[in-house]
The first five atom37 places (N, CA, C, CB, O) and aatype in JSON, in Angstrom:
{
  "aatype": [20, 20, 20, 20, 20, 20, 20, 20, 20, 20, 20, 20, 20, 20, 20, 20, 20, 20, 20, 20, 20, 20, 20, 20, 20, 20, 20, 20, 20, 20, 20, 20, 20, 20, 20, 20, 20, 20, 20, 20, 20, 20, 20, 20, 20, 20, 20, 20, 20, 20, 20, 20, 20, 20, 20, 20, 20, 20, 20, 20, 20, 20, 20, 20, 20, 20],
  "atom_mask": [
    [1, 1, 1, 1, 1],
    [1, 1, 1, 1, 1],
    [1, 1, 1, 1, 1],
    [1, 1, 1, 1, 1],
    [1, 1, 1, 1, 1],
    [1, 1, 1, 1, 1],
    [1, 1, 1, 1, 1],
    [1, 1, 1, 1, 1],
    [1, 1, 1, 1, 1],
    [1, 1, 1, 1, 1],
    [1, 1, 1, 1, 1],
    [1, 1, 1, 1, 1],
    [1, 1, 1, 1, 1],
    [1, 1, 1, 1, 1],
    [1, 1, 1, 1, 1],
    [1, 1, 1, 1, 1],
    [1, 1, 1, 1, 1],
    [1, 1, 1, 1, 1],
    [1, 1, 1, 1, 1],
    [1, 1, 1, 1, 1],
    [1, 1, 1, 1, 1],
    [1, 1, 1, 1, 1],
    [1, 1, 1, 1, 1],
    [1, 1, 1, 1, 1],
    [1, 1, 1, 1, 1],
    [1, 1, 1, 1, 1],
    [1, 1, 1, 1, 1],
    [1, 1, 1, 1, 1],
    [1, 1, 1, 1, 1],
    [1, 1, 1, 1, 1],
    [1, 1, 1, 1, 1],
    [1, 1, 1, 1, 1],
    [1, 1, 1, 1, 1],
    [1, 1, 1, 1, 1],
    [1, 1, 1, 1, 1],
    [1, 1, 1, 1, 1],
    [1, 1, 1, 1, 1],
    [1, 1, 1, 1, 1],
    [1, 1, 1, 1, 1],
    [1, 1, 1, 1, 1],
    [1, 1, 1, 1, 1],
    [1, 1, 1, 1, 1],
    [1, 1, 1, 1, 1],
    [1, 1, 1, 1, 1],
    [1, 1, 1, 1, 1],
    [1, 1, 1, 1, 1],
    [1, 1, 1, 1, 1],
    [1, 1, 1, 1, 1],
    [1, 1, 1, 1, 1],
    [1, 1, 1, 1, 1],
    [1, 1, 1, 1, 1],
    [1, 1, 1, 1, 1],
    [1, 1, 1, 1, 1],
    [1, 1, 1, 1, 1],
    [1, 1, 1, 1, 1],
    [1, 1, 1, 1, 1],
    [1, 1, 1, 1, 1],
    [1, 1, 1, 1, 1],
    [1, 1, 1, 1, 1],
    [1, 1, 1, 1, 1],
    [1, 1, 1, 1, 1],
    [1, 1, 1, 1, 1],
    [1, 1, 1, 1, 1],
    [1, 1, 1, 1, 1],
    [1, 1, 1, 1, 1],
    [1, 1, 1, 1, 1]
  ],
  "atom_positions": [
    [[-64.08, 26.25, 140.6], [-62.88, 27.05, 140.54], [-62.69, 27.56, 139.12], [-61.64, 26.24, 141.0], [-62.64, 26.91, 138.07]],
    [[-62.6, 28.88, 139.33], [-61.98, 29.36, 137.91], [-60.39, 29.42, 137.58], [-62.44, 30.79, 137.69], [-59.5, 29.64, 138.4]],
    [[-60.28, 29.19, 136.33], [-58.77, 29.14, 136.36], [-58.2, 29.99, 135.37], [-58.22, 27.78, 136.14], [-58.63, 30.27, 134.26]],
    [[-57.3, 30.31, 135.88], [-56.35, 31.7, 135.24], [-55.91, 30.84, 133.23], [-54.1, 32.0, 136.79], [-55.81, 29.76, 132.65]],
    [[-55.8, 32.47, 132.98], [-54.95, 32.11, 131.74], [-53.72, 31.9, 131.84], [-54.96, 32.96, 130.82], [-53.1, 32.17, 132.86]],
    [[-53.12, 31.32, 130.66], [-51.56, 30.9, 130.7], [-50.77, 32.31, 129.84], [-51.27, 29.11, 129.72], [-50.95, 32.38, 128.63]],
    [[-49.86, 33.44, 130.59], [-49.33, 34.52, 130.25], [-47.81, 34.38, 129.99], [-49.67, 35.44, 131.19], [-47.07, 34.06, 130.93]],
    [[-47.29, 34.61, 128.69], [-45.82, 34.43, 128.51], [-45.5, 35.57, 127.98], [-45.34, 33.31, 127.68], [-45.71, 35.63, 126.77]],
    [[-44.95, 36.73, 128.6], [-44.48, 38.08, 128.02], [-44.04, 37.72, 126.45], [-43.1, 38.76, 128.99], [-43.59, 36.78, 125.8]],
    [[-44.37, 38.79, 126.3], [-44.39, 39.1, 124.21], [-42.5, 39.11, 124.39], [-45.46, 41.57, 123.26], [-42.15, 38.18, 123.66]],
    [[-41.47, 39.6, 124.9], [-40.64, 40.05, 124.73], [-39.46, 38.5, 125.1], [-40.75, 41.44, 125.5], [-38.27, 38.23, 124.89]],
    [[-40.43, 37.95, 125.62], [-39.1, 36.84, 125.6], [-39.59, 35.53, 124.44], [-38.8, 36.02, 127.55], [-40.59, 35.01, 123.97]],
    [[-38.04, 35.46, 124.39], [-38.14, 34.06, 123.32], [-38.56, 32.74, 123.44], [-37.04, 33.7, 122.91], [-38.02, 32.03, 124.29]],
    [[-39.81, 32.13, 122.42], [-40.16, 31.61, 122.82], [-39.66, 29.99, 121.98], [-41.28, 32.25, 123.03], [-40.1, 29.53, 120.93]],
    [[-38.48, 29.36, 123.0], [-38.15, 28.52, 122.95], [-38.04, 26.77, 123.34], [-37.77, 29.07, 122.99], [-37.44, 25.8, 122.87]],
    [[-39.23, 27.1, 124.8], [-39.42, 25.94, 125.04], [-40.4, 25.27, 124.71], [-39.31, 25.81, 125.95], [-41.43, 25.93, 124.56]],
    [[-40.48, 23.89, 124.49], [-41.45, 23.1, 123.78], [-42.24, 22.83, 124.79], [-41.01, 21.91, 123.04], [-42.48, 21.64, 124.63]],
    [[-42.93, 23.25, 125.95], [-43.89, 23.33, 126.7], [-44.41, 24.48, 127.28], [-43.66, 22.65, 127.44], [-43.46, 25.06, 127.8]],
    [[-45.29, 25.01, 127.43], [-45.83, 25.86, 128.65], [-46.35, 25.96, 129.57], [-46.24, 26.36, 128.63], [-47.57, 25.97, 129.37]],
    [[-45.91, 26.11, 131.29], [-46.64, 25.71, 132.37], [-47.28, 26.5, 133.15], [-46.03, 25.13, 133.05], [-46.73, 27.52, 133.56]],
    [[-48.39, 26.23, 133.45], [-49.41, 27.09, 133.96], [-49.64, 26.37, 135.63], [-50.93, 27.04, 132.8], [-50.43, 25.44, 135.78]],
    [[-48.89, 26.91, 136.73], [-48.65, 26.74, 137.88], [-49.47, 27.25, 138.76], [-47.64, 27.04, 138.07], [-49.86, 28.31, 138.28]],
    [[-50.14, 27.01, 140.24], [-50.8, 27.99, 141.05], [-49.59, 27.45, 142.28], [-52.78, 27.8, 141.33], [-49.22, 26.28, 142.37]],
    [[-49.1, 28.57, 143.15], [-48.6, 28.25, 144.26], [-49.3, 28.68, 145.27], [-47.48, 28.58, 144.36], [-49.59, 29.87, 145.41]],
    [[-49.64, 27.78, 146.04], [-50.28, 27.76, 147.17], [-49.86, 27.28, 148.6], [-51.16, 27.2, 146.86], [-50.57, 26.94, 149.55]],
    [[-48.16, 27.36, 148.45], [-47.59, 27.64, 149.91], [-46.37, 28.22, 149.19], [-47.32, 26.2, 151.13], [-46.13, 28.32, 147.99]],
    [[-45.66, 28.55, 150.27], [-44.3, 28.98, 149.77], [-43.26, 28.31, 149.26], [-43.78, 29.48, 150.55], [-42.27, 28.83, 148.74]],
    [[-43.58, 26.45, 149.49], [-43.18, 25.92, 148.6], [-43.48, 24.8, 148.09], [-42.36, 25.96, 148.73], [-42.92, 23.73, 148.3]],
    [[-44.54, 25.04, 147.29], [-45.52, 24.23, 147.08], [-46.58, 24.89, 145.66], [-46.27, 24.09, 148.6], [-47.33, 25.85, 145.53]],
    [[-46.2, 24.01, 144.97], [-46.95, 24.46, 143.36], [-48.06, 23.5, 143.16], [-45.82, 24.28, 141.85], [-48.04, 22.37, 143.65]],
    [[-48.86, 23.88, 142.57], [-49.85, 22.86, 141.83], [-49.71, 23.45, 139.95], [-51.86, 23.09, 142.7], [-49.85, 24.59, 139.5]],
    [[-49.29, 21.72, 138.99], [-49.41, 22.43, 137.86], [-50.83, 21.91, 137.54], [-48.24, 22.21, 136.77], [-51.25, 20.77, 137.7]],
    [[-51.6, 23.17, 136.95], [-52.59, 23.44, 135.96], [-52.86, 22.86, 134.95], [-52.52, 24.33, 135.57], [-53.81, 22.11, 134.75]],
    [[-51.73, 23.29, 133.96], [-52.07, 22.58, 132.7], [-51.0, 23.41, 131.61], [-53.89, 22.73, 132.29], [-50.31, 24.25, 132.17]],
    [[-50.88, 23.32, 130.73], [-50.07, 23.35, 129.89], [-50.22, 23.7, 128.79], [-49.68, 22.59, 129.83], [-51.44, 23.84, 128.7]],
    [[-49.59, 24.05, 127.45], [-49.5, 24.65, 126.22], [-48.35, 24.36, 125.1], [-49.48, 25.92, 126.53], [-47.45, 25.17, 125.36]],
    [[-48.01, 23.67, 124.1], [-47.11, 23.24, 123.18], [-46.87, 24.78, 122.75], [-47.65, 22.07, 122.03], [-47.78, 25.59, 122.59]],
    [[-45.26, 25.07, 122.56], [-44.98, 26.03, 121.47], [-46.19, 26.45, 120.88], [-44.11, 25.49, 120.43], [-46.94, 27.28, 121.39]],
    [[-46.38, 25.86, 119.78], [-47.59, 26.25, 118.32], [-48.28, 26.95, 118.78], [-48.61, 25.18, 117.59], [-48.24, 28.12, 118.38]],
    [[-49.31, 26.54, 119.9], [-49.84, 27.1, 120.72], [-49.77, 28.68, 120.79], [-49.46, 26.51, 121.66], [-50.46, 29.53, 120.23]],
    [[-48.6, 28.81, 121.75], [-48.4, 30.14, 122.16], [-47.89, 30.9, 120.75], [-47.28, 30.19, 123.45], [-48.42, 32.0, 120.59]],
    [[-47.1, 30.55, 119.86], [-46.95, 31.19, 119.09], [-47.86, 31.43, 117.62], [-45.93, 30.91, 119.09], [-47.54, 32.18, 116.7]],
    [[-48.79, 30.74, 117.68], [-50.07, 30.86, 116.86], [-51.18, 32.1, 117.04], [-50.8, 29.59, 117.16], [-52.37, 32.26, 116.77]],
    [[-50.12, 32.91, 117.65], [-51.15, 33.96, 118.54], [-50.81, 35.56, 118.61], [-51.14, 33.47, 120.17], [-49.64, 35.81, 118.9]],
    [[-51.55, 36.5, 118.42], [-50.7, 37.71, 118.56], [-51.13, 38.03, 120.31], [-51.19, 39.13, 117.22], [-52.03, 37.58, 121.02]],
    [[-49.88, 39.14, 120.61], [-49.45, 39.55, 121.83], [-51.04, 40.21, 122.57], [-48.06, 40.75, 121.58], [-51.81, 40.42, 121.64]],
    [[-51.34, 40.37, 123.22], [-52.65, 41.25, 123.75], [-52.0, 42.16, 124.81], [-54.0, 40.25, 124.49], [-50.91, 41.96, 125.34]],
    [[-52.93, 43.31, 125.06], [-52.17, 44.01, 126.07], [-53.32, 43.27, 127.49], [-52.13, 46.11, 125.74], [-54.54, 43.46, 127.53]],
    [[-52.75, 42.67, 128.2], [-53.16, 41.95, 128.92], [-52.55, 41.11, 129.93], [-53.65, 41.49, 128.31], [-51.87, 40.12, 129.66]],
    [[-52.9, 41.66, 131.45], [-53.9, 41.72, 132.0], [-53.26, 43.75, 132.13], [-54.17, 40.37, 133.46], [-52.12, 44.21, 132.16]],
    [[-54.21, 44.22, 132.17], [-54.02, 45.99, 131.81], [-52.89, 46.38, 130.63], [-53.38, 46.89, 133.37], [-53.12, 46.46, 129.42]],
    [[-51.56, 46.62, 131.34], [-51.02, 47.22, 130.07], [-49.91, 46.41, 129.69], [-50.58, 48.71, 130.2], [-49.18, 46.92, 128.85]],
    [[-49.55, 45.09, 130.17], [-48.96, 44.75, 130.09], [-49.2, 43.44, 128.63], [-48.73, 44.76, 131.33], [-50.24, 42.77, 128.55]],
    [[-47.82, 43.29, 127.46], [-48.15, 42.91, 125.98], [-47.58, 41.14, 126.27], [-47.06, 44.08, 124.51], [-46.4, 40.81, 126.22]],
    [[-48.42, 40.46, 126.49], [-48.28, 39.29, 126.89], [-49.34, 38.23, 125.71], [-48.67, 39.35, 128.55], [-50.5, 38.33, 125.3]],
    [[-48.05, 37.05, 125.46], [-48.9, 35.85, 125.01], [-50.49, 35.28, 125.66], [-47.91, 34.73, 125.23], [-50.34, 34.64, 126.71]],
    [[-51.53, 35.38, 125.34], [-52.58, 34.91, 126.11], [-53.21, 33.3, 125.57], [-53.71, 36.14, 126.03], [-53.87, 33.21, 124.53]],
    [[-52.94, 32.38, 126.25], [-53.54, 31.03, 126.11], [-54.54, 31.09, 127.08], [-52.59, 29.81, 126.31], [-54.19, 31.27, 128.24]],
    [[-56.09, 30.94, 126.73], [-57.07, 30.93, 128.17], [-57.38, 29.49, 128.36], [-58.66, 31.86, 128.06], [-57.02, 28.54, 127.66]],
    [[-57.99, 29.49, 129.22], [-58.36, 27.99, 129.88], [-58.89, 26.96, 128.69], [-59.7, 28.15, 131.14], [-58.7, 25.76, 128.51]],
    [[-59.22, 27.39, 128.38], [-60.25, 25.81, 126.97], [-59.23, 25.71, 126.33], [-61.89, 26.17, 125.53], [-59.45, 24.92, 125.4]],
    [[-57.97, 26.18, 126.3], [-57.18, 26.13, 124.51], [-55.69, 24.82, 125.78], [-56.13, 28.94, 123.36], [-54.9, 23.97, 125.37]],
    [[-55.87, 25.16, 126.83], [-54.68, 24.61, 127.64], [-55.5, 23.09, 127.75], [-54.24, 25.58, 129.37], [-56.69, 22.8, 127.74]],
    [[-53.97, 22.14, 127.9], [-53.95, 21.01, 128.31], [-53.59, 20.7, 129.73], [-53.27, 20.46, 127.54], [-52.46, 20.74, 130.22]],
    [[-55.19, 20.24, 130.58], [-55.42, 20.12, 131.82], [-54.79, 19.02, 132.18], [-56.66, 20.15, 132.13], [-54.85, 18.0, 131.49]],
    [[-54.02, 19.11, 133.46], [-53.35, 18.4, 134.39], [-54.12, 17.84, 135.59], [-52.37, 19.19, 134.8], [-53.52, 17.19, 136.45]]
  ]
}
């Protein structure tokens, strides 16, 4: 399985001391992924990504697996 990056829009504040990287796979029903500290996400500039959209990008090797 490949696993997605962790995406936190450039435009919101980034205030919580975790980041969660979720897959839902029923309607109510999550599996968490893995995760990201602040520093993390904010150690980072915005990418336009995935197309045009200016989002924080954490990819899979930099996240803490669940």
């Amino acid at each position: 399985m490949e696993l997605p990056d962790l995406l936190i829009p450039h435009d919101q504040e980034l205030v919580a001391d975790v980041y969660l990287l979720g897959h839902r796979y029923e309607p109510r029903k999550v599996l968490l992924v893995g995760w990201a500290p602040r520093h993390v996400v904010e150690d980072r500039d915005p990418e336009r990504y995935p197309g045009k959209s200016l989002n924080y990008v954490v990819r899979p090797d930099e996240l803490n697996l669940l």
